[in-house]
BASEGU-688599 format. One record per residue (C-alpha): x, y, z. Coordinates in steps of 0.05 Angstrom, whole numbers, plus 5000, padded with zeros to 4 digits. Each point is the difference from the previous one (the first is absolute). Example, Ala and Ser with C-alpha at 12.3 -4.5 7.8 and 13.67 -1.06 7.14 Angstrom:
2
+------+------+------+
!    X !    Y !    Z !
+------+------+------+
! 5246 ! 4910 ! 5156 !
! 5027 ! 5069 ! 4987 !
+------+------+------+
END
This chain:
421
+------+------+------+
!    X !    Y !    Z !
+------+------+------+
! 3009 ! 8321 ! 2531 !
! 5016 ! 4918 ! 5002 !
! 5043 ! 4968 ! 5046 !
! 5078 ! 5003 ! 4971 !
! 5009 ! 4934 ! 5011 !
! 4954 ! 4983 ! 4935 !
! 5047 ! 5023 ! 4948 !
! 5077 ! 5029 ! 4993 !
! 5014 ! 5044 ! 4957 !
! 5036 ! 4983 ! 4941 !
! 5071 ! 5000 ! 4991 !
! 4993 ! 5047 ! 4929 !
! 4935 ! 5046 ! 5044 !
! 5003 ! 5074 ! 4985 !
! 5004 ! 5010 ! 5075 !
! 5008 ! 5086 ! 5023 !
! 5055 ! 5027 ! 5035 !
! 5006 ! 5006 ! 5072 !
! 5001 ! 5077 ! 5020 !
! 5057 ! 5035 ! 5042 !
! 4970 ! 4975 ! 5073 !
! 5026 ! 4958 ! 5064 !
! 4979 ! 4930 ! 5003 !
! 5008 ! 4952 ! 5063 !
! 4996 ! 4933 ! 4991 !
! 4995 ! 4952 ! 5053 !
! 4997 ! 4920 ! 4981 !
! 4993 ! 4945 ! 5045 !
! 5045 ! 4952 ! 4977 !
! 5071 ! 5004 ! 4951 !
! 4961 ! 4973 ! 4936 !
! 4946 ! 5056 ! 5001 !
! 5059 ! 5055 ! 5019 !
! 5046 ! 4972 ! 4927 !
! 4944 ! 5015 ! 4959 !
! 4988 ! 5072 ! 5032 !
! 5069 ! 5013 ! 5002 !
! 5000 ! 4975 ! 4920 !
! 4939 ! 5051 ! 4988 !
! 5039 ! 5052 ! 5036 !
! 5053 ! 4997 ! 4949 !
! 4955 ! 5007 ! 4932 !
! 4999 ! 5057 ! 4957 !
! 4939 ! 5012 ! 5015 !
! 5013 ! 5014 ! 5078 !
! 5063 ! 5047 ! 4988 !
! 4972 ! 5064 ! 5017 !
! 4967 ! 4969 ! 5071 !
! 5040 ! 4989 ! 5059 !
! 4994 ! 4931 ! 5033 !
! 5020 ! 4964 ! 5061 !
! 4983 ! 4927 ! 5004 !
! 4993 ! 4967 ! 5070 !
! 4989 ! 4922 ! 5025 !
! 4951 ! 5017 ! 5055 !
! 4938 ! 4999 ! 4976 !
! 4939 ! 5039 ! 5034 !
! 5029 ! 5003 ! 5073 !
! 5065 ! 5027 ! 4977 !
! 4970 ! 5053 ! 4957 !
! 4961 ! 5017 ! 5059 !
! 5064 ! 5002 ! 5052 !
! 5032 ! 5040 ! 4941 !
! 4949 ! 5057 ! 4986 !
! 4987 ! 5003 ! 5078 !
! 5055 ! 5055 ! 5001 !
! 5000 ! 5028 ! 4931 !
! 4957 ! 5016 ! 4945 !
! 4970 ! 4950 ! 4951 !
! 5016 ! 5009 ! 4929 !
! 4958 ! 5017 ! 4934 !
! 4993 ! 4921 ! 5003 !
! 4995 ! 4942 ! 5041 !
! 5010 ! 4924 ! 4974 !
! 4979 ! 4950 ! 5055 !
! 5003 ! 4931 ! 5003 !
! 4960 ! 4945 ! 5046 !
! 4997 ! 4927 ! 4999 !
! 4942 ! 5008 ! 5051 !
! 4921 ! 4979 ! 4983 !
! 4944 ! 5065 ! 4995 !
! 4995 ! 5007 ! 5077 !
! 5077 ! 5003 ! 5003 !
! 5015 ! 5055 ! 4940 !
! 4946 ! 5042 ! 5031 !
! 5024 ! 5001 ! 5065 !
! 5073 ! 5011 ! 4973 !
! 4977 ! 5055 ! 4959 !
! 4956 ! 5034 ! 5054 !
! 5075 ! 5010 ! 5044 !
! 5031 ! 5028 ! 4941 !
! 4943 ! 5043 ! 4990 !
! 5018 ! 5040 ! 5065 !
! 5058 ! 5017 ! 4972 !
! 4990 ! 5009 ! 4922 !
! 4992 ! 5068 ! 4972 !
! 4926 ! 5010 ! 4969 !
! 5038 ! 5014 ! 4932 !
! 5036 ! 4941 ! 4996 !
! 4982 ! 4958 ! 4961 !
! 5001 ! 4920 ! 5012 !
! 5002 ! 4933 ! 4961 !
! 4995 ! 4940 ! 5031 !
! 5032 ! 4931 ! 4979 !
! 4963 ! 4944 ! 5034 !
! 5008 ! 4918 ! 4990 !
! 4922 ! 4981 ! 4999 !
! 4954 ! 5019 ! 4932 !
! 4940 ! 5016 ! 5049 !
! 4949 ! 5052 ! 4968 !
! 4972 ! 5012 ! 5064 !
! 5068 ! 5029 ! 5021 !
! 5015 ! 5038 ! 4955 !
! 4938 ! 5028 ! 5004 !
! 5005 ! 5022 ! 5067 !
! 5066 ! 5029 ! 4978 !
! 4968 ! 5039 ! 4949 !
! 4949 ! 5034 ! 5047 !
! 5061 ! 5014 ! 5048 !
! 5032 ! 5044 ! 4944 !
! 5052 ! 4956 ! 4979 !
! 5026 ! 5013 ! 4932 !
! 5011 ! 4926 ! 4967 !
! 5007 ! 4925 ! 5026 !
! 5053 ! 4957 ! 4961 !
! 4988 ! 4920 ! 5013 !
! 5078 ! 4968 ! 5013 !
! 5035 ! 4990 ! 4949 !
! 5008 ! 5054 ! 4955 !
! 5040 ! 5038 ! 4958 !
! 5048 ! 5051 ! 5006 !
! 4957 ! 5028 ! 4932 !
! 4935 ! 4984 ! 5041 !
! 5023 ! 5052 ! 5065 !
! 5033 ! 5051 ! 4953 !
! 4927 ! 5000 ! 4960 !
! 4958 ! 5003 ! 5062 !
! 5044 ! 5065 ! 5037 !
! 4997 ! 5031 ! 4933 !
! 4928 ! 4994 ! 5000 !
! 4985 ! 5035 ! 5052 !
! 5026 ! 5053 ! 4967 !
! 4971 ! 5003 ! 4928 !
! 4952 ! 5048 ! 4985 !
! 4937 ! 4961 ! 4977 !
! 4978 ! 5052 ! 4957 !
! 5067 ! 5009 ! 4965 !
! 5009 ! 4970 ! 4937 !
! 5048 ! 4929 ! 4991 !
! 5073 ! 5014 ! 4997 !
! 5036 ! 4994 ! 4932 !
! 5052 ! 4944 ! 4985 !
! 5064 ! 5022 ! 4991 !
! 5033 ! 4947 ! 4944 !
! 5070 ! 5022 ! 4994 !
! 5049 ! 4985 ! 4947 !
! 5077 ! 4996 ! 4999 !
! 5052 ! 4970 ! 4954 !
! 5045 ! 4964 ! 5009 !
! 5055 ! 5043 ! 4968 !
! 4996 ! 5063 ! 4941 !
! 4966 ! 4965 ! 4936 !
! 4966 ! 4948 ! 5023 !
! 4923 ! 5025 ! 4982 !
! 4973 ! 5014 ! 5072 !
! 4979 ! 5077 ! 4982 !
! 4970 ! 4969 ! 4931 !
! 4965 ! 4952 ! 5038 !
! 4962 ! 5042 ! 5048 !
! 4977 ! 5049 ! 4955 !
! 4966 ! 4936 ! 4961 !
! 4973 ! 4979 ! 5066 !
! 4972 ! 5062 ! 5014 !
! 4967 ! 5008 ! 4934 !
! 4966 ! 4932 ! 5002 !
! 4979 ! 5010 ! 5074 !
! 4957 ! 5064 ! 4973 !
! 4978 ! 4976 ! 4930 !
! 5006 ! 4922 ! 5007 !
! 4974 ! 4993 ! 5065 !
! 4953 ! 5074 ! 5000 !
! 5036 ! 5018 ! 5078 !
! 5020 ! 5060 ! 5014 !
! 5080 ! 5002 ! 5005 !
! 5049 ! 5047 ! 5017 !
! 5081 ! 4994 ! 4969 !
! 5048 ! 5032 ! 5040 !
! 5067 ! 5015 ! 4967 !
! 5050 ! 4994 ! 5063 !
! 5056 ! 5008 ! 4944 !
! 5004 ! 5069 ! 5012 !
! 5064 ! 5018 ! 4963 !
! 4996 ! 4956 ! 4943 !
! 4924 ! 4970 ! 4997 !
! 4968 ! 4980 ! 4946 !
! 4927 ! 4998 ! 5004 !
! 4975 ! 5071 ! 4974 !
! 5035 ! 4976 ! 4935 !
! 4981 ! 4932 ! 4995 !
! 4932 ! 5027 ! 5000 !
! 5004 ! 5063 ! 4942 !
! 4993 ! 5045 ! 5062 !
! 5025 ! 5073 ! 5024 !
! 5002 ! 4983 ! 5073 !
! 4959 ! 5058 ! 5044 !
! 5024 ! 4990 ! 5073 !
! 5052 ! 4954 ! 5036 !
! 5008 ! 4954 ! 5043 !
! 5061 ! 5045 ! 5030 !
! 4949 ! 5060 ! 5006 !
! 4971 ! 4946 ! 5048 !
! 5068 ! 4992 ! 5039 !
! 5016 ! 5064 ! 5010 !
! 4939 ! 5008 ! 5053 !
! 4985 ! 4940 ! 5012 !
! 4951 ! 5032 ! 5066 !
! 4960 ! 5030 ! 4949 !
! 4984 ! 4945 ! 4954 !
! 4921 ! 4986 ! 5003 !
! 4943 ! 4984 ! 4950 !
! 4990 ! 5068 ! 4970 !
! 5077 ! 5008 ! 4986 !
! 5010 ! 4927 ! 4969 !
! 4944 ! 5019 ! 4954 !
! 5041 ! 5059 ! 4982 !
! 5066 ! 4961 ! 4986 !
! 4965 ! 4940 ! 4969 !
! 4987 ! 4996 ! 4921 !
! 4951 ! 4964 ! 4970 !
! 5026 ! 4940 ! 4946 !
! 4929 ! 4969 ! 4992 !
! 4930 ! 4998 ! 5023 !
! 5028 ! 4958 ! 5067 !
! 5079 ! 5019 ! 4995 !
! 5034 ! 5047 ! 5034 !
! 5074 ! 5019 ! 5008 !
! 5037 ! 5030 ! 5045 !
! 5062 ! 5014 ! 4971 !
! 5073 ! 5008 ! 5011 !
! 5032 ! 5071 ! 4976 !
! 5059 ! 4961 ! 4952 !
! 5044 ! 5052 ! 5008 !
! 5082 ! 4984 ! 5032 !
! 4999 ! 5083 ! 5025 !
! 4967 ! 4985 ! 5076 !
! 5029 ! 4956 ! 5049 !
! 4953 ! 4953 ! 5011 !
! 5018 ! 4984 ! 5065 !
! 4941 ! 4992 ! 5047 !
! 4983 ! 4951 ! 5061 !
! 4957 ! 4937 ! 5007 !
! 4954 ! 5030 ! 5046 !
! 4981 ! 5052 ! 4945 !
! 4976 ! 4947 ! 4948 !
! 4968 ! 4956 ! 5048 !
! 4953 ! 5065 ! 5015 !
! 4987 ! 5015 ! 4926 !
! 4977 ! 4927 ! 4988 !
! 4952 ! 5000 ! 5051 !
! 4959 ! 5049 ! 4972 !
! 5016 ! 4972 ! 4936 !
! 4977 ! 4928 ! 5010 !
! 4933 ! 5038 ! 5036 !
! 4991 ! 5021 ! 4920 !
! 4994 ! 4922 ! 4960 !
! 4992 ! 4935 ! 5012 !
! 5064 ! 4988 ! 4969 !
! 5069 ! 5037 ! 5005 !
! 5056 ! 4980 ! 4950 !
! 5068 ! 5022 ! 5030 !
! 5061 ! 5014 ! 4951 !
! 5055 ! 4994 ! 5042 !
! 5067 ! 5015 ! 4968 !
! 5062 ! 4952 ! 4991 !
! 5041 ! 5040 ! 5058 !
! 5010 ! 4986 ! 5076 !
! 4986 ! 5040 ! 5059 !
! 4965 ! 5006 ! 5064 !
! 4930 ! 5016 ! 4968 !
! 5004 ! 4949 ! 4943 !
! 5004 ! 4946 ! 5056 !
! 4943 ! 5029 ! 5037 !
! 4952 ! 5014 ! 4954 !
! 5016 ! 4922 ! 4970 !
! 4997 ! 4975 ! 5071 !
! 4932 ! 5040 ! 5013 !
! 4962 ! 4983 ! 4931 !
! 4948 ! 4947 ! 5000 !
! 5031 ! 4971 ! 4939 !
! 5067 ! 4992 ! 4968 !
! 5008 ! 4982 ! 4934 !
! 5071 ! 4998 ! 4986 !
! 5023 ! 4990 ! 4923 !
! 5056 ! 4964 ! 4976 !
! 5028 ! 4981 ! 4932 !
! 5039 ! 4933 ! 5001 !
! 5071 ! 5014 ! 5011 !
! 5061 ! 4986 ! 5061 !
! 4996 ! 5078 ! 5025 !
! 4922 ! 5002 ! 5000 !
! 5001 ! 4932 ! 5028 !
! 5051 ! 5030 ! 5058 !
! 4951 ! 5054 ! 5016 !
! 4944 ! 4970 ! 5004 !
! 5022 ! 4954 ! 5052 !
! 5016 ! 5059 ! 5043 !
! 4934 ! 5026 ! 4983 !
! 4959 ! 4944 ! 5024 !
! 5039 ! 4976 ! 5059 !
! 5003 ! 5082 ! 5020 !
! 4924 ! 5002 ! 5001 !
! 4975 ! 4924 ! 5020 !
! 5043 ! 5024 ! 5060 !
! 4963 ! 5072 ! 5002 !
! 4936 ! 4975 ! 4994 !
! 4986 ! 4935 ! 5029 !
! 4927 ! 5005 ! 5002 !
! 4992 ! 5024 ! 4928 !
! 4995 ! 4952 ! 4940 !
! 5063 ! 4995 ! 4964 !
! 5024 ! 5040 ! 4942 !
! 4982 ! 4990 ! 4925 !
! 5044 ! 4980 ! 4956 !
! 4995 ! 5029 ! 4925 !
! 5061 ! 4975 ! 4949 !
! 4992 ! 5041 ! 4944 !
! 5039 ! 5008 ! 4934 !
! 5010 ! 4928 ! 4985 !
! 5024 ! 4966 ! 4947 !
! 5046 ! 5052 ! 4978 !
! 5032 ! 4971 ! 4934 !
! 5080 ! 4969 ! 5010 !
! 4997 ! 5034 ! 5071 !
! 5027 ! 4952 ! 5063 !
! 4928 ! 4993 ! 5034 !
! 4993 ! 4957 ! 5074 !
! 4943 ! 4966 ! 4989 !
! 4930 ! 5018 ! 5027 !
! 4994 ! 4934 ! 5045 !
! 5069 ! 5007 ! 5027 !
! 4990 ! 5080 ! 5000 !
! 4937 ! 4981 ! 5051 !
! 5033 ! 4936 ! 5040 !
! 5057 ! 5047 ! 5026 !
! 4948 ! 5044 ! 5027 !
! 4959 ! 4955 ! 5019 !
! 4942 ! 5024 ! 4973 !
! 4966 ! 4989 ! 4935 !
! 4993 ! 5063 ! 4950 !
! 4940 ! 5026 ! 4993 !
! 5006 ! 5026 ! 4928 !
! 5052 ! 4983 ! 4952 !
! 5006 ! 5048 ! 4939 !
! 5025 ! 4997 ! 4937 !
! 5046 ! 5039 ! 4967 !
! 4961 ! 5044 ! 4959 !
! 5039 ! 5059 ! 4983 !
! 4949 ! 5015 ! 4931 !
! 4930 ! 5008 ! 5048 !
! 5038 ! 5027 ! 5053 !
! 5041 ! 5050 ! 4959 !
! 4940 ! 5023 ! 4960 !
! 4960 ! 5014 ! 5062 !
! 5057 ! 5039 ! 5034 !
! 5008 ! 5041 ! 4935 !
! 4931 ! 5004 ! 4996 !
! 4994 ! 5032 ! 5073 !
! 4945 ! 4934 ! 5012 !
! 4995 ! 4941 ! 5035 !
! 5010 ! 4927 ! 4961 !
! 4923 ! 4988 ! 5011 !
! 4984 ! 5057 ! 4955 !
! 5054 ! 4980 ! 4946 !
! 5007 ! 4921 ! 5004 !
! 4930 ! 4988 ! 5040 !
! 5011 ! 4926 ! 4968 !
! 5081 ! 4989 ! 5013 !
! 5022 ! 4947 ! 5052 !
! 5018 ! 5058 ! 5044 !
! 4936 ! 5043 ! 5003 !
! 4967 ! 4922 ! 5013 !
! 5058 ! 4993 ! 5061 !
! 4979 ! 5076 ! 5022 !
! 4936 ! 4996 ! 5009 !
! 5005 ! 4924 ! 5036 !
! 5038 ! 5033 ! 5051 !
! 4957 ! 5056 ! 5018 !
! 4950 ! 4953 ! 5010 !
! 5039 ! 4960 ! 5052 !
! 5023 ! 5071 ! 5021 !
! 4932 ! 5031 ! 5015 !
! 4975 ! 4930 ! 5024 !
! 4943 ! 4994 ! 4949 !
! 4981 ! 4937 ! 4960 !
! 5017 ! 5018 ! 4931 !
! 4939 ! 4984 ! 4963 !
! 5008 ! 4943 ! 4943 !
! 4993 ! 5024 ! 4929 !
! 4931 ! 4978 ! 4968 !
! 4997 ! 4958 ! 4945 !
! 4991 ! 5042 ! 4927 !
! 4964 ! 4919 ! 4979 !
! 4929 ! 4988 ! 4992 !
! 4988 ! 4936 ! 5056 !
! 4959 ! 4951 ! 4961 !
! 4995 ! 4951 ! 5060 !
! 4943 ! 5036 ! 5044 !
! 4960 ! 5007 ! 4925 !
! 5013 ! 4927 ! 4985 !
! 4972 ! 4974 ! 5061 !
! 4938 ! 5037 ! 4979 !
! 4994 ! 4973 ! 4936 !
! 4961 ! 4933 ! 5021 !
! 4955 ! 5058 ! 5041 !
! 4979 ! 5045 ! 4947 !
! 4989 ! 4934 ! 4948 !
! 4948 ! 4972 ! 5050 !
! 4955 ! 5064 ! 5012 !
! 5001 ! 5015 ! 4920 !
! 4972 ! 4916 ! 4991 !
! 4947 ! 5023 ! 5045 !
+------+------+------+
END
């Protein structure tokens, strides 16, 4: 373990979620207590309960003197080694042997931390940090070093019927597993009208609603079951398609399917449907990234904007939505333009595709993706570009079919001395 202080993480970090536990916090001064409170308010921290205080060590101590300390304990000194230590060995009378503690401190001092180490303490954070740095480090505790790296959820919305989102993420998927050779999973959240088992030529097998419907019994074994295979390293799971269920269900119940889904893949692609309730917002609000697809005209425009400002305002510590605009170009069609499309976002897009209604029709008719039908069209090219940037990988440059005559050429002079000889 290093000292905190050495690195924060990233704002765009696949940082775990804080399980349902009590958390105390107790800062020593209002700067340290805004960015616990700020933590406190993630996504990531909605399932623990947590009370921030401005008292540092000596008020935790006064506090926990009559009551009983909490899962965790967040205390803060400005004090030098000899100081902490003697803090900490008060509230150590009165702290709970299962409790467990993280100190924030204001001097990088290895022999410290150290000595906070051998005293049990579960992390030291060097002032200043971030409100991603705390959430990472309680989290931590908490992670099972033997289990397996969680999955990122990518999720996908439109920004009204039509626009190409579903169409999108099904390409996504597909390059993820044959472009990229990771292991994806597609899950059709569409569950009345969803697309994917056709998209792909496929007969379905199990739902994602046979998933909802006991949501407590959802583990490995039975996502195996429910899961069909669409390639060596893509899976499905699958929305029924069908308008005779309601499909009425809570957020709670999704958010526990797609944690033992993302414990499946690297890489979850989430097909969220063009409709608005309770769990739509949630499961946006808790993805680790939202791709949100538009196609350049005044009502996507509209919704869009209440997109992004909805989740930059959800999800302050998360990196801001993508912004696909797809379908353009559309021939004696009224089109906003792409640059003032992204300026009254204020964000740039980060694909714009053409309207391509021959390699895009074919491939939906076809029950394939574009890449299999138009590997070569602008759009298959714009594809696969973006699940690059989407899977964070370097896409590897194209080598050259020409024979390089320079290296050869230098060795000309070379080869013409030896053969004199």
């Amino acid at each position: 373990m290093t000292l905190a202080a050495q690195t924060a993480t990233p704002n765009n970090a696949m940082v775990s979620l804080v399980p349902r536990i009590s958390i105390g916090i107790f800062c020593d001064n209002p700067q340290s207590a805004a960015v616990m409170q700020a933590a406190a308010n993630d996504r990531r921290m909605a399932k623990a309960h947590v009370n921030v205080e401005t008292s540092g060590i000596i008020g935790a101590t006064a506090a926990y003197a009559q009551e009983a300390t909490p899962n965790v304990v967040i205390v803060e000194s400005h004090g030098d080694c000899a100081q902490v230590m003697a803090e900490l060995g008060r509230f150590a009378e009165v702290c709970q042997p299962n409790t467990k503690v993280i100190v924030i401190g204001h001097v990088n001092d290895i022999v410290l931390y150290r000595e906070l180490m051998k005293n049990h303490v579960s992390d030291y954070i060097v002032a200043p940090f971030s409100t991603l740095q705390i959430i990472d480090s309680i989290a931590g505790i908490y992670a099972d070093p033997k289990a397996a790296p969680l999955g990122r959820i990518i999720a996908f919305v439109g920004t009204k019927g039509g626009v190409g989102s579903s169409t999108i993420a099904h390409n996504i998927a597909y390059a993820f597993s044959n472009n990229l050779d990771t292991e994806t999973i597609l899950t059709d959240l569409d569950l009345s009208f969803g697309t994917s088992a056709l998209n792909f030529n496929h007969d379905g097998g199990g739902t994602f609603y046979e998933a909802l419907s006991a949501p407590e019994r959802v583990d490995s074994t039975l996502l195996d079951r429910l899961m069909s295979k669409l390639g060596n390293k893509l899976s499905l799971l699958n929305g029924p398609g069908t308008i005779e269920r309601d499909m009425t269900f809570d957020s709670q119940a999704v958010d526990t399917v797609l944690e033992v889904v993302r414990k499946a893949a690297p890489l979850i692609v989430v097909d969220i449907p063009n409709a608005w309730a309770p769990w739509v917002k949630h499961t946006l609000l808790n993805a680790d990234e939202v791709i949100i697809t538009a196609s350049p005209e005044l009502p996507s425009l509209r919704n869009a904007k209440n997109l992004m400002d909805m989740l930059k305002a959800g999800r302050p510590n998360d990196s801001v939505p993508k912004l696909i605009l797809n379908n353009v170009g559309v021939p004696k069609r009224p089109e906003i333009p792409a640059a003032d499309f992204s300026k009254a976002l204020g964000i740039e897009a980060s694909a714009i595709i053409p309207h391509d209604p021959q390699s895009f029709g074919q491939a939906q008719g076809n029950g394939q993706m574009i890449f299999e039908v138009a590997p070569k069209s602008k759009s298959a090219e714009i594809l696969e570009q973006l699940s690059y940037d989407l899977a964070g990988i370097a896409k590897p440059t194209a080598k050259s079919g020409k024979f390089d005559l320079s290296g050869f050429m230098q060795k000309l002079p070379l080869l013409k001395s030896k053969r004199e000889k």
